[in-house]
VOTI-875156 format. One record per atom (N, C-alpha, C): residue number from 1; residue in one letter; atom name; x, y, z. Coordinates in steps of 0.02 Angstrom, whole numbers, padded with zeros to 5 digits. Layout:
N
+-----+------+------+--------+--------+--------+
|  nr | rest | atom |   east |  north |     up |
+-----+------+------+--------+--------+--------+
| NUM |    A |   CA |      X |      Y |      Z |
...
+-----+------+------+--------+--------+--------+
***
This chain:
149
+-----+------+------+--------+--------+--------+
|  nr | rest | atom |   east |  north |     up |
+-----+------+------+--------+--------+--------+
|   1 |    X |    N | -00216 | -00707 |  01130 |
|   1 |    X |   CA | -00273 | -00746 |  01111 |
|   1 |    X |    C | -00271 | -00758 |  01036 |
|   2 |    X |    N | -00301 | -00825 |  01005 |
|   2 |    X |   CA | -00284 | -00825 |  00947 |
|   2 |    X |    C | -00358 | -00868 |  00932 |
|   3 |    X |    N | -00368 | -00864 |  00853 |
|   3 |    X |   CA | -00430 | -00892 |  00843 |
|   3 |    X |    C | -00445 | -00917 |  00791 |
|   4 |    X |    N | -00463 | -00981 |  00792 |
|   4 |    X |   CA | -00476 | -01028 |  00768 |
|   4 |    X |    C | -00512 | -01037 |  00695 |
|   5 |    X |    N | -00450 | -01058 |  00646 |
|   5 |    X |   CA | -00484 | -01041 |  00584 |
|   5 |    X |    C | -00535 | -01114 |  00552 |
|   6 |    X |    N | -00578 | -01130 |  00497 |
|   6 |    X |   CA | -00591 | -01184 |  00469 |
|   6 |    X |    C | -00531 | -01242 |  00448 |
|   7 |    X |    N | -00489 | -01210 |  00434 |
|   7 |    X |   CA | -00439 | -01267 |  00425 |
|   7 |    X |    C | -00381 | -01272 |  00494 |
|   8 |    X |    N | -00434 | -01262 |  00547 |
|   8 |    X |   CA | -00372 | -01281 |  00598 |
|   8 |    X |    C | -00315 | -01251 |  00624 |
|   9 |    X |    N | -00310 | -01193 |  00599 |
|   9 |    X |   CA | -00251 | -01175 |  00591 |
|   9 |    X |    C | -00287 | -01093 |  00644 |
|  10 |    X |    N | -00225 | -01055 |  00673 |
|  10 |    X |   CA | -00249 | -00983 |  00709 |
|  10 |    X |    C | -00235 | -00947 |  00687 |
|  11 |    X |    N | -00266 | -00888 |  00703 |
|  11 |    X |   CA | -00240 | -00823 |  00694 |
|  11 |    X |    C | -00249 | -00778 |  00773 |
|  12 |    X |    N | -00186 | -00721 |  00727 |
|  12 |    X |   CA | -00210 | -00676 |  00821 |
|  12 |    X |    C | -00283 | -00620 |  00773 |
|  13 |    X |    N | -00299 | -00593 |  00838 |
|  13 |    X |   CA | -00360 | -00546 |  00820 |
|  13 |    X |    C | -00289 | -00486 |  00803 |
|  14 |    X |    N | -00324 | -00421 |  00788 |
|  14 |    X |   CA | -00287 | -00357 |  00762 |
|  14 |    X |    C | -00288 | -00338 |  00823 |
|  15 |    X |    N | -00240 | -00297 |  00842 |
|  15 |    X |   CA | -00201 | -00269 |  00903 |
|  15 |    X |    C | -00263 | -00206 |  00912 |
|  16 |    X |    N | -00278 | -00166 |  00971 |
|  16 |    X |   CA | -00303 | -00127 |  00983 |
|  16 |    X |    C | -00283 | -00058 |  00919 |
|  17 |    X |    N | -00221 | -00060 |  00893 |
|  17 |    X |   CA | -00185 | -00010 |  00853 |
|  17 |    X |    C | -00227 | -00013 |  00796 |
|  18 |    X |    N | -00222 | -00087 |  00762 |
|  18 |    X |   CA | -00233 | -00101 |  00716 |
|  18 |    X |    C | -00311 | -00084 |  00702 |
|  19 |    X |    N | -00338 | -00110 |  00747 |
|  19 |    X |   CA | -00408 | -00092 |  00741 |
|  19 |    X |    C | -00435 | -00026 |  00740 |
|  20 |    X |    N | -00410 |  00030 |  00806 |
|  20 |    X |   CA | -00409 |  00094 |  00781 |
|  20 |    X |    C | -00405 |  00123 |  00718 |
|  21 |    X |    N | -00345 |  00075 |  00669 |
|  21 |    X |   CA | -00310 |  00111 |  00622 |
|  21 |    X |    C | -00383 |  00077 |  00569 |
|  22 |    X |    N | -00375 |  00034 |  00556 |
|  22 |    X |   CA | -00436 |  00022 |  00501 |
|  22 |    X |    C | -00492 |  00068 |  00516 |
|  23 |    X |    N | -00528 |  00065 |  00589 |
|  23 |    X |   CA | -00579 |  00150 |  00601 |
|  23 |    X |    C | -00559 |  00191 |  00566 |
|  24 |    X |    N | -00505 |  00229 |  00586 |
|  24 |    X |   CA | -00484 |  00283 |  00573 |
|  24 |    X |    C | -00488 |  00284 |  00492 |
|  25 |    X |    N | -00472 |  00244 |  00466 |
|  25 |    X |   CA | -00464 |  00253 |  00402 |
|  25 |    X |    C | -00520 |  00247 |  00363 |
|  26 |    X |    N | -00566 |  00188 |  00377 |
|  26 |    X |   CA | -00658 |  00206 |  00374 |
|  26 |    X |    C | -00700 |  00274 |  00382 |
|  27 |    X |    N | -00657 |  00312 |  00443 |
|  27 |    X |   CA | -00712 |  00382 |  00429 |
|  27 |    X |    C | -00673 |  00445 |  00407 |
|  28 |    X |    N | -00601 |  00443 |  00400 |
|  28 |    X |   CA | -00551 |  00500 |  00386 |
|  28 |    X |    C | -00563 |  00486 |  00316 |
|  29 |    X |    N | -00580 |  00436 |  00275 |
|  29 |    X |   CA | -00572 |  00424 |  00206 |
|  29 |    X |    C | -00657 |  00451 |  00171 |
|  30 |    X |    N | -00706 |  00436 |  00213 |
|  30 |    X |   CA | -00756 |  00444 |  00211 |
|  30 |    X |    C | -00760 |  00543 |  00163 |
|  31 |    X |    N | -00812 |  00543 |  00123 |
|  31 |    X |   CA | -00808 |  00594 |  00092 |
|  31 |    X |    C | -00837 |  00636 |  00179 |
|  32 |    X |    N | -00876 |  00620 |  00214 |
|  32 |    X |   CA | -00892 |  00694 |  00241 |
|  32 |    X |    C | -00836 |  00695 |  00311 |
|  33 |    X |    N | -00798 |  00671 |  00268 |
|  33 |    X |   CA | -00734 |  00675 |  00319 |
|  33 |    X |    C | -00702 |  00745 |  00297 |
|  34 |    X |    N | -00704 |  00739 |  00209 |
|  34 |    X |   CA | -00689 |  00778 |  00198 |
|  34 |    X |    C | -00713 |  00882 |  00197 |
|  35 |    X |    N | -00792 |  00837 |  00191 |
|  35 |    X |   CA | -00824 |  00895 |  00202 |
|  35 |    X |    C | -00822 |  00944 |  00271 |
|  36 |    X |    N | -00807 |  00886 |  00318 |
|  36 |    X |   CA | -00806 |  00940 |  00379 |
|  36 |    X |    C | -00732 |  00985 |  00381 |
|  37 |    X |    N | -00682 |  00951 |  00335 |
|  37 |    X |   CA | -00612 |  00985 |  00346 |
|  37 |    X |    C | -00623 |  01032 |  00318 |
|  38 |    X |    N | -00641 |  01031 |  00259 |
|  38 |    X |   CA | -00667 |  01114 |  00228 |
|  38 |    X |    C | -00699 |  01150 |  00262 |
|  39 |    X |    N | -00768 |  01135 |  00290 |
|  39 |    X |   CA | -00806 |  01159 |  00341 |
|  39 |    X |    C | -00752 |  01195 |  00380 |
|  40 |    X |    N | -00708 |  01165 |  00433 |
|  40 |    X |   CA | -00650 |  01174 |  00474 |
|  40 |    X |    C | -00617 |  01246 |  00445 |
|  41 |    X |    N | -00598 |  01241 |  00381 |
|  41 |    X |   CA | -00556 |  01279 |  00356 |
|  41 |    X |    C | -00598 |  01343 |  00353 |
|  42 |    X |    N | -00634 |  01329 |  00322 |
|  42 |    X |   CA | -00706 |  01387 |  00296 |
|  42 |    X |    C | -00722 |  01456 |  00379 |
|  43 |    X |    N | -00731 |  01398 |  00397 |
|  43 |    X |   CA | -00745 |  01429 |  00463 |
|  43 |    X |    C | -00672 |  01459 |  00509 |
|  44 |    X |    N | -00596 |  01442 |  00521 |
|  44 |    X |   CA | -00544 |  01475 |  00494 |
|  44 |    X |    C | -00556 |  01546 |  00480 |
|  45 |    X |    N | -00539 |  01524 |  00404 |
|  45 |    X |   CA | -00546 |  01576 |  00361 |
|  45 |    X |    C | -00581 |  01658 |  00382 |
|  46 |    X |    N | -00652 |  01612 |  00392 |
|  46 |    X |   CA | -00718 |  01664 |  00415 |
|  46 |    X |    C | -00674 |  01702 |  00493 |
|  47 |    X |    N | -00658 |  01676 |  00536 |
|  47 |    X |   CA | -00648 |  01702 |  00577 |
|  47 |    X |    C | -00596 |  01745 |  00584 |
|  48 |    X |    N | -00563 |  01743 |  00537 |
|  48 |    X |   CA | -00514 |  01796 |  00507 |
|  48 |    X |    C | -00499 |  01870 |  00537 |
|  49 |    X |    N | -00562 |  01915 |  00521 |
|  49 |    X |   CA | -00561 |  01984 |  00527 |
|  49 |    X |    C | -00593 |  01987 |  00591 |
|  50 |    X |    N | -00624 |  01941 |  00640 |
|  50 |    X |   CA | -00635 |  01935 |  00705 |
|  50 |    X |    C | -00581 |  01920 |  00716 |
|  51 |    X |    N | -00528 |  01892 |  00720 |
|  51 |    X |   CA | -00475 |  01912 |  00759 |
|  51 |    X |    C | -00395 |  01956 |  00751 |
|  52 |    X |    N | -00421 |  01977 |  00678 |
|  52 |    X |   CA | -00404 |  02035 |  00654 |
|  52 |    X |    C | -00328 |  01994 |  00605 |
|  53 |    X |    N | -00327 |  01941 |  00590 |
|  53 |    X |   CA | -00290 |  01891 |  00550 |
|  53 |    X |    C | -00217 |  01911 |  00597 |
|  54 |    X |    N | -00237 |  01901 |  00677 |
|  54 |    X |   CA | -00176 |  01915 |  00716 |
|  54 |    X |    C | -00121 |  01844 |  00696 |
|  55 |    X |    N | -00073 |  01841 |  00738 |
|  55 |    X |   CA | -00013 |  01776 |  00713 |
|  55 |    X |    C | -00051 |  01741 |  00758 |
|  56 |    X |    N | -00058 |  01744 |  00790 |
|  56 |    X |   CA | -00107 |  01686 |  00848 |
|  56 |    X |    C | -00163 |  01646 |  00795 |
|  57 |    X |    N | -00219 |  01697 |  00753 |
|  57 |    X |   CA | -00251 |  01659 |  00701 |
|  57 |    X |    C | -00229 |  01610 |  00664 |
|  58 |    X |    N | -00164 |  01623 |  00630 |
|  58 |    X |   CA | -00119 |  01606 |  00581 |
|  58 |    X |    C | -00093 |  01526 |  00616 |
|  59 |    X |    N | -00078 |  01538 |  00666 |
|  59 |    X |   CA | -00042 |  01492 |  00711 |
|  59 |    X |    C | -00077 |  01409 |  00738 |
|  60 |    X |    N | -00161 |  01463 |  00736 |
|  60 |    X |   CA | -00200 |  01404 |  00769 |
|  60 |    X |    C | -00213 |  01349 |  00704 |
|  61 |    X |    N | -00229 |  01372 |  00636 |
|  61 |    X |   CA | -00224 |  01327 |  00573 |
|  61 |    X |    C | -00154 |  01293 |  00555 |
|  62 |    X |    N | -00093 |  01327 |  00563 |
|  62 |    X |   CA | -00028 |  01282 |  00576 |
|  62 |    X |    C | -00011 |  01255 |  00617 |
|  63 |    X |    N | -00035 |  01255 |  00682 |
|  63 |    X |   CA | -00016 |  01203 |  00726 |
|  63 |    X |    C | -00091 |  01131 |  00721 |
|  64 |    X |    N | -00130 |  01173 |  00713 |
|  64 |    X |   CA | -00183 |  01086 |  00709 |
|  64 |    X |    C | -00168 |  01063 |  00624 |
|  65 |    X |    N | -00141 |  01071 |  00560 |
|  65 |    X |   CA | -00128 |  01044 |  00529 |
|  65 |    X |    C | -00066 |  01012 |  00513 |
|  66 |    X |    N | -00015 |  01054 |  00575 |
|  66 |    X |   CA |  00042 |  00995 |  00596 |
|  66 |    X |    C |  00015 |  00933 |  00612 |
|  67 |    X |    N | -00022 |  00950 |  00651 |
|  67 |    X |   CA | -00027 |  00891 |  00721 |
|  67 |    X |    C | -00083 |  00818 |  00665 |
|  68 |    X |    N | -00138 |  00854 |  00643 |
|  68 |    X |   CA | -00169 |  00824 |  00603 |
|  68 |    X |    C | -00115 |  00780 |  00547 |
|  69 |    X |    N | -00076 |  00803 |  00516 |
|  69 |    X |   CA | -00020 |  00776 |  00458 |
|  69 |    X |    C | -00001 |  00718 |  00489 |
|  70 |    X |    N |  00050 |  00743 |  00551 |
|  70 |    X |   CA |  00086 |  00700 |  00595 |
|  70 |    X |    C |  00065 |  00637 |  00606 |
|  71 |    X |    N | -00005 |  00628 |  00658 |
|  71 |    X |   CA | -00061 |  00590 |  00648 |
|  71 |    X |    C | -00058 |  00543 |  00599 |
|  72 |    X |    N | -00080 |  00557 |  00524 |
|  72 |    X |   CA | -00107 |  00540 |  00466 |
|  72 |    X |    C | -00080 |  00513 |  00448 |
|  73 |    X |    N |  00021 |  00519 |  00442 |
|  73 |    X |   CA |  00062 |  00501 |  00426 |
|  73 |    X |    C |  00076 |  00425 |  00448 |
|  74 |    X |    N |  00059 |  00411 |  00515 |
|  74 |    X |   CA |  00041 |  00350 |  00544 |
|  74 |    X |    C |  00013 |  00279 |  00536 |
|  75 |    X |    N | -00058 |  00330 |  00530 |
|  75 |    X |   CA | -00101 |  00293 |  00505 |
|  75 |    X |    C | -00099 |  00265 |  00443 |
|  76 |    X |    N | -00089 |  00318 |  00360 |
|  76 |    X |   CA | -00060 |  00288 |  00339 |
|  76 |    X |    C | -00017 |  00218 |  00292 |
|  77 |    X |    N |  00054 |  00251 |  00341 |
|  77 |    X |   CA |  00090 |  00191 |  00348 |
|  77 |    X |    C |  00077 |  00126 |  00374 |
|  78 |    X |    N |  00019 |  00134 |  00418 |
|  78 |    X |   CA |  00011 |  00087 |  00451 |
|  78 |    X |    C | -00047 |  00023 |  00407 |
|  79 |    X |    N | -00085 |  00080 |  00381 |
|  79 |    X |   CA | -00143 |  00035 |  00309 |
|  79 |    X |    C | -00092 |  00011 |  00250 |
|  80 |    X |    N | -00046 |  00053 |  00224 |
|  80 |    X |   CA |  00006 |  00033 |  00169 |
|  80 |    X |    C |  00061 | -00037 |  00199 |
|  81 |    X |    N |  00058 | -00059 |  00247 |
|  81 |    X |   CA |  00109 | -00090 |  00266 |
|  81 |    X |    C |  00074 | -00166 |  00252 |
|  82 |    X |    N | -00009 | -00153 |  00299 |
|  82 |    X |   CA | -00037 | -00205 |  00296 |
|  82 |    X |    C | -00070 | -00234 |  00235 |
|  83 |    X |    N | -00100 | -00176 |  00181 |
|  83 |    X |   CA | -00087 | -00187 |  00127 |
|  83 |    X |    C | -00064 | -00215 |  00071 |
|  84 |    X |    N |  00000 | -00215 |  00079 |
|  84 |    X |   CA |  00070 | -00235 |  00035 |
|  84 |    X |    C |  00073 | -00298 |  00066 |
|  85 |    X |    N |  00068 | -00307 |  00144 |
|  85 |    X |   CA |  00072 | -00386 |  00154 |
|  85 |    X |    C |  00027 | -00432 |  00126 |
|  86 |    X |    N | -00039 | -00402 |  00117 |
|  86 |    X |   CA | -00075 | -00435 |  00126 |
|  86 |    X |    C | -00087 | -00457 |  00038 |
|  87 |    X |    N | -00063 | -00424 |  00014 |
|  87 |    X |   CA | -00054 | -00422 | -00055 |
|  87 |    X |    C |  00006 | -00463 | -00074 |
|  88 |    X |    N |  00062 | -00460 | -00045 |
|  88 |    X |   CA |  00123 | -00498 | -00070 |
|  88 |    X |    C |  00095 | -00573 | -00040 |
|  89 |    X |    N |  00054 | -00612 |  00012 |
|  89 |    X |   CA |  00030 | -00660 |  00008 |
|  89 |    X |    C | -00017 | -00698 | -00039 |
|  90 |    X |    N | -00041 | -00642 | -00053 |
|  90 |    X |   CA | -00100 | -00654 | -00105 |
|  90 |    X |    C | -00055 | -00696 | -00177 |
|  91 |    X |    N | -00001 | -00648 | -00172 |
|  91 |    X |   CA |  00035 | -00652 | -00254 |
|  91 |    X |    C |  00064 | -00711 | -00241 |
|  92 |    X |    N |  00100 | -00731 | -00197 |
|  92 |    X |   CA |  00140 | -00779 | -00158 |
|  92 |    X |    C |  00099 | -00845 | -00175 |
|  93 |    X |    N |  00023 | -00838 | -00136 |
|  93 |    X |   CA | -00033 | -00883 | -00149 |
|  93 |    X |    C | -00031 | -00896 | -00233 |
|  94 |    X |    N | -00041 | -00870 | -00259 |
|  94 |    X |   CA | -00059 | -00866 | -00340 |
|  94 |    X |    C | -00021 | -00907 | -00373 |
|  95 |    X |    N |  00051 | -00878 | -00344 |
|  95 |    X |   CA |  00134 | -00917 | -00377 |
|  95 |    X |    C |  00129 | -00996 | -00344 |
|  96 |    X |    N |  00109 | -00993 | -00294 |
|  96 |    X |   CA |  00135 | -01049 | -00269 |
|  96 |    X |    C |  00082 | -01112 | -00287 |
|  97 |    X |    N |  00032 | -01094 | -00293 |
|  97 |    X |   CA | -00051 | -01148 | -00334 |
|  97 |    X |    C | -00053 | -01150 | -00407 |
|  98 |    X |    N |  00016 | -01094 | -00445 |
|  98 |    X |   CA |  00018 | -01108 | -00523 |
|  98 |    X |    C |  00068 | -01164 | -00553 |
|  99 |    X |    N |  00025 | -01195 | -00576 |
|  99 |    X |   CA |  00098 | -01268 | -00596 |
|  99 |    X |    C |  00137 | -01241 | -00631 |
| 100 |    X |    N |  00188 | -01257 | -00646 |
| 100 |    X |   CA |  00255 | -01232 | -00683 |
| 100 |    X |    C |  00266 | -01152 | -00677 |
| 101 |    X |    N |  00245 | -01112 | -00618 |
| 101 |    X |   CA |  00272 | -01044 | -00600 |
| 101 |    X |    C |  00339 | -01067 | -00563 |
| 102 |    X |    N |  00387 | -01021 | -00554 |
| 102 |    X |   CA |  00458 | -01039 | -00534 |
| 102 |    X |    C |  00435 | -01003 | -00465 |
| 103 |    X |    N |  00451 | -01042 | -00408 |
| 103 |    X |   CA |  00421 | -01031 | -00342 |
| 103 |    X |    C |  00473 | -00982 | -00300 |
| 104 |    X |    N |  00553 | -00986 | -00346 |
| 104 |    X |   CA |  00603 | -00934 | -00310 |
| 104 |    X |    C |  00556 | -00862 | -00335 |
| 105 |    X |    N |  00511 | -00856 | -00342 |
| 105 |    X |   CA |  00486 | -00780 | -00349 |
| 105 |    X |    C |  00424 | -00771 | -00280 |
| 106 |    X |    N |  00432 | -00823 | -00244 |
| 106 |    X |   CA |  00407 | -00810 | -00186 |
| 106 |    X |    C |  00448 | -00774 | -00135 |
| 107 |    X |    N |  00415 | -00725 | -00094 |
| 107 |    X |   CA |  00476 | -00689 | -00054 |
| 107 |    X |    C |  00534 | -00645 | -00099 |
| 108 |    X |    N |  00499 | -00640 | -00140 |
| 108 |    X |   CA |  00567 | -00610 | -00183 |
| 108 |    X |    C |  00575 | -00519 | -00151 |
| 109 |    X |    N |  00501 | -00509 | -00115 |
| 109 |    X |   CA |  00513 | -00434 | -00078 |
| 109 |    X |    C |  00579 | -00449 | -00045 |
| 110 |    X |    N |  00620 | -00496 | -00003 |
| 110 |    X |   CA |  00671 | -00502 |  00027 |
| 110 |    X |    C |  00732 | -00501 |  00014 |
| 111 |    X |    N |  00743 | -00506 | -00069 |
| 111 |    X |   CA |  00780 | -00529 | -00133 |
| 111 |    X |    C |  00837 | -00465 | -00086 |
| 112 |    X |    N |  00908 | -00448 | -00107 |
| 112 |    X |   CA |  00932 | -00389 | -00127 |
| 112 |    X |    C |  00924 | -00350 | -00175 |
| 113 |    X |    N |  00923 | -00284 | -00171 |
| 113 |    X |   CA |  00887 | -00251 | -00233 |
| 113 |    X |    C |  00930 | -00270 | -00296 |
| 114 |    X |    N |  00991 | -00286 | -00298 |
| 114 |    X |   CA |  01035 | -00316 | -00367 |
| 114 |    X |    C |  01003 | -00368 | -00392 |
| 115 |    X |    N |  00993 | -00402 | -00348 |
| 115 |    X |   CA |  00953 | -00492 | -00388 |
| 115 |    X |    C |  00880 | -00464 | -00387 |
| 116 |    X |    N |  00842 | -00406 | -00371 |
| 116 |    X |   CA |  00790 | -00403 | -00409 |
| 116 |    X |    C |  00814 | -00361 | -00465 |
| 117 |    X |    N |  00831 | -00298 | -00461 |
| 117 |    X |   CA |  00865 | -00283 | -00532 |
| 117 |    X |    C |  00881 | -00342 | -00575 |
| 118 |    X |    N |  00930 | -00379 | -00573 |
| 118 |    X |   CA |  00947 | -00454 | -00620 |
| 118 |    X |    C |  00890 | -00490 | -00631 |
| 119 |    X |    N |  00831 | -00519 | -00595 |
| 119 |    X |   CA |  00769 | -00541 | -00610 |
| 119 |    X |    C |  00745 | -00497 | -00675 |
| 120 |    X |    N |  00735 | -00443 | -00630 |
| 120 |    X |   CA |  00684 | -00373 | -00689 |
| 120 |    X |    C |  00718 | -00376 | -00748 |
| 121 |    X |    N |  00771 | -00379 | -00754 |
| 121 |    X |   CA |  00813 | -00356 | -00814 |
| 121 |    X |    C |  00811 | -00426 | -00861 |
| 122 |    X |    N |  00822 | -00496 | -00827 |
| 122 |    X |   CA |  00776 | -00558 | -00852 |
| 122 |    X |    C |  00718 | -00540 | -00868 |
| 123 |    X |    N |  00676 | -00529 | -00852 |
| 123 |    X |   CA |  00600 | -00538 | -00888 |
| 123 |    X |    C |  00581 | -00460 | -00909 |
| 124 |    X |    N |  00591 | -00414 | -00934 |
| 124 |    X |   CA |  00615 | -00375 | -00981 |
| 124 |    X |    C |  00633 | -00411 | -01044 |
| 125 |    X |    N |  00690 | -00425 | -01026 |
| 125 |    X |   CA |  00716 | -00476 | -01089 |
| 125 |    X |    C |  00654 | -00510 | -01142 |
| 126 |    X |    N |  00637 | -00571 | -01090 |
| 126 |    X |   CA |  00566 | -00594 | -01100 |
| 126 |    X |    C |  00537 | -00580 | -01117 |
| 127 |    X |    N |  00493 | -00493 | -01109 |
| 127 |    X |   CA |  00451 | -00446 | -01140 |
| 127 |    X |    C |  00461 | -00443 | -01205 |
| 128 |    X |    N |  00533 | -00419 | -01219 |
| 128 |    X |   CA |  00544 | -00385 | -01278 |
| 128 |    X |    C |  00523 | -00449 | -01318 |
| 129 |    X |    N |  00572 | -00533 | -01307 |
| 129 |    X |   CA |  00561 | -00581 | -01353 |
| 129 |    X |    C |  00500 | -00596 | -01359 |
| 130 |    X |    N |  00445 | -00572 | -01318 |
| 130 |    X |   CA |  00389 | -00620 | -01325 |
| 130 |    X |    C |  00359 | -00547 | -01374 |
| 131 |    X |    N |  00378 | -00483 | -01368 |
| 131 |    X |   CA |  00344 | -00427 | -01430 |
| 131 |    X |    C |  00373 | -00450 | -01483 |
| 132 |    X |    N |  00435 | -00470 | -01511 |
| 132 |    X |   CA |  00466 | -00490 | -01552 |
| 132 |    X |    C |  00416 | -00550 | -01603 |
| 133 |    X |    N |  00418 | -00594 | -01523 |
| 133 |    X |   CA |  00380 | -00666 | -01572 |
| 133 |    X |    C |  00316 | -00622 | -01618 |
| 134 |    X |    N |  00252 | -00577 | -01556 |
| 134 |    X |   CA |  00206 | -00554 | -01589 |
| 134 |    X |    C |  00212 | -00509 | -01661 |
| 135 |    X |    N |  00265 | -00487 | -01663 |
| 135 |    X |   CA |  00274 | -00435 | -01732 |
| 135 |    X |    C |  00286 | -00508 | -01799 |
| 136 |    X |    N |  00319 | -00561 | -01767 |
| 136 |    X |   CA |  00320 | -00595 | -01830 |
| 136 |    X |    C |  00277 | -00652 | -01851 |
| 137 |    X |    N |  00214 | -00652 | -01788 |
| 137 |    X |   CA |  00152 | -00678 | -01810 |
| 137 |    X |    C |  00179 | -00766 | -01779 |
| 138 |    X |    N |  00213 | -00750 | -01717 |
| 138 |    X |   CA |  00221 | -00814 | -01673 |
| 138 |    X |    C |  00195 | -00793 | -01610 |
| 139 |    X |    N |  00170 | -00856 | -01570 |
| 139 |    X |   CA |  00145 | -00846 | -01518 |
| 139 |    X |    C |  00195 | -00809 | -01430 |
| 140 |    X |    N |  00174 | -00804 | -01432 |
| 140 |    X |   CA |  00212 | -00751 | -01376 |
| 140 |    X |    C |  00198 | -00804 | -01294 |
| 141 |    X |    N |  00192 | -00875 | -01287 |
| 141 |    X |   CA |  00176 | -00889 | -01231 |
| 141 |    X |    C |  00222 | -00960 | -01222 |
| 142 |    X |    N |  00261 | -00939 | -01201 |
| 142 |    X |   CA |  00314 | -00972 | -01191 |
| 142 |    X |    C |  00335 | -00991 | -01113 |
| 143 |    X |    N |  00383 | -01033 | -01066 |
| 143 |    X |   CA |  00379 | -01036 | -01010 |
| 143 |    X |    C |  00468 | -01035 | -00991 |
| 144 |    X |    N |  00526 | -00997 | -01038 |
| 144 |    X |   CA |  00588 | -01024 | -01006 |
| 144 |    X |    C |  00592 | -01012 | -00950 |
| 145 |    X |    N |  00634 | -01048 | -00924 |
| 145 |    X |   CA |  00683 | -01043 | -00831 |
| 145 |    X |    C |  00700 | -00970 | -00825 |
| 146 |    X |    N |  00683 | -00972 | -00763 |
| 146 |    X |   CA |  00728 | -00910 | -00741 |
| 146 |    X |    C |  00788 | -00916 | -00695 |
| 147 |    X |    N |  00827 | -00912 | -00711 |
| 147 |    X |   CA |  00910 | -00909 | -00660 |
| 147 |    X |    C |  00931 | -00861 | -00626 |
| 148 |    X |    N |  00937 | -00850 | -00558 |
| 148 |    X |   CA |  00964 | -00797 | -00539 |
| 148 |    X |    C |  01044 | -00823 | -00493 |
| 149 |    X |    N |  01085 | -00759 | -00522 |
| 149 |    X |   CA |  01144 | -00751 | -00511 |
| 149 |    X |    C |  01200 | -00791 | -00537 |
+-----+------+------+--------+--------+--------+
***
């Protein structure tokens, strides 16, 4: 199913995952998310010399903070992924509505890491000349080409 934006154009809705995952991350992020884990722990702790700090005690806090990690680890990845996309469009958007921005820096997440190294190491360059211009009381806003490879 897909749904219908103002300019005509669709989108899909977020997958059952996806939607979980934004929850999840709404109340796990939430401070009394945090408070109850302490709580969790506290109470742990407390129960300690009731069960005489046997390996079974020990065991039950390392196996639910495996399982909890494991979990988390997921989730996550799963907010950082959508994140970064949603962000590298944004930038993409930005580059691509700025007149005279060089538009090969769209998609450049796809680049090989050498031709982004060679980019970076281009505008570095750039940096330094445009601190250069500022130390000798020239303007620093300049627009050369960028060439790759």
């Amino acid at each position: 199913m897909r749904i219908l934006t103002q300019d005509g154009s669709t989108v899909r809705p977020a997958s059952f995952f996806d939607q979980f995952a934004k929850q999840a991350e709404c109340s796990l992020g939430h401070p009394m998310a945090f408070v109850i884990a302490v709580g969790a722990i506290v109470l742990w702790a407390v129960s300690g010399p009731f069960f005489h700090y046997s390996d079974t005690w020990q065991l039950v806090i390392n196996t639910a903070t495996t399982i909890v990690t494991f979990l988390m680890v997921f989730l996550i990845q799963n907010s950082q992924n959508r994140d970064s996309a949603a962000i590298q469009l944004k930038l993409n958007e930005l580059i691509r509505t700025r007149e005279g921005a060089h538009n090969m820096l769209l998609n450049l997440e796809e680049l090989s890491l050498s031709d982004i190294q060679e980019l970076k190491a281009h505008y570095e360059k750039l940096a330094s000349c445009a601190r250069n211009s500022i130390k000798q009381g020239k303007a620093d806003t300049d627009t050369p080409e960028v060439h790759l490879g």
